[in-house]
N, C-alpha and C positions, 0 to 999 in steps of 0.2 A: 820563677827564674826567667828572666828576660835578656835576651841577644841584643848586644848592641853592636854598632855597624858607626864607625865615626863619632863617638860620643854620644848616639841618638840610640834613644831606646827604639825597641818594635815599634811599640806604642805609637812613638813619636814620631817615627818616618812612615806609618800609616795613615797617621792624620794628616801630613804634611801631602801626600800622595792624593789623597781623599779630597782635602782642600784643594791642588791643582788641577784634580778631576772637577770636580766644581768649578773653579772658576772658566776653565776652557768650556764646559758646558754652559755654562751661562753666556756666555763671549757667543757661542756656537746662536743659541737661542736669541741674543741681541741682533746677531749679523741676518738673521730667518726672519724675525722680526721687522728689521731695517727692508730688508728686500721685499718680506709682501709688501710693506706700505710701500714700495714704489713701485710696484706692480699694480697696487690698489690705485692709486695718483695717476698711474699711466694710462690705467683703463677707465677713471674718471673724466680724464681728458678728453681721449678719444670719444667717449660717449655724447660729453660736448659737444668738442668737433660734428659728430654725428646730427647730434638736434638742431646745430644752429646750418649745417649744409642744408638739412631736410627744411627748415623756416625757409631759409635763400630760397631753394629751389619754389616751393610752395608761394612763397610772396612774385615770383617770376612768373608762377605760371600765373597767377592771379592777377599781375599786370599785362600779362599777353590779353588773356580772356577779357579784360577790362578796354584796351587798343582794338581788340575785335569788335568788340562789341560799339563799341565809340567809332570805329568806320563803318559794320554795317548800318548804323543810327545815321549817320553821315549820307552813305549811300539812300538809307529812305527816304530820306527827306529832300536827296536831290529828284530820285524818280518821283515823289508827290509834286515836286516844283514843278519838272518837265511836264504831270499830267496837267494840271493847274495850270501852264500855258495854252496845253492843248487846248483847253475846254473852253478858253477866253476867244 
């Protein structure tokens, strides 16, 4: 014996029920989905950003030490000059 409710058997407004429950679940799992990957994208990014500031800075300081190093070089070679005239 089967109860119907608007022409639809039990059956039938169960599976219809069931179906709807599926498909919002699935919708639910797409949108969870959708979101970590742009959580995931996001903190790709940043992590970029991150490597390529830490390069900058590292190629910066390595052009400092490089300028240092290039005027103390500068500076020796003036005080060898100035001994070099002493000695004349």
């Amino acid at each position: 014996m089967t109860i119907t409710f608007s022409h639809c058997t039990f059956q039938e407004r169960r599976r219809a029920l069931e179906a709807d429950r599926t498909a919002r679940l699935q919708e639910m799992q797409e949108r969870r989905r959708k979101r970590e990957e742009e959580i995931e994208q996001k903190q790709l990014v940043k992590e970029k950003e991150r490597h390529e500031a830490a390069r900058t800075k590292e190629r910066e300081r390595e052009e400092r030490i490089a300028a240092l190093n290039a005027q103390q070089q500068a500076h020796i070679q003036e005080l060898q000059k100035k001994i070099q005239q002493k000695v004349r």
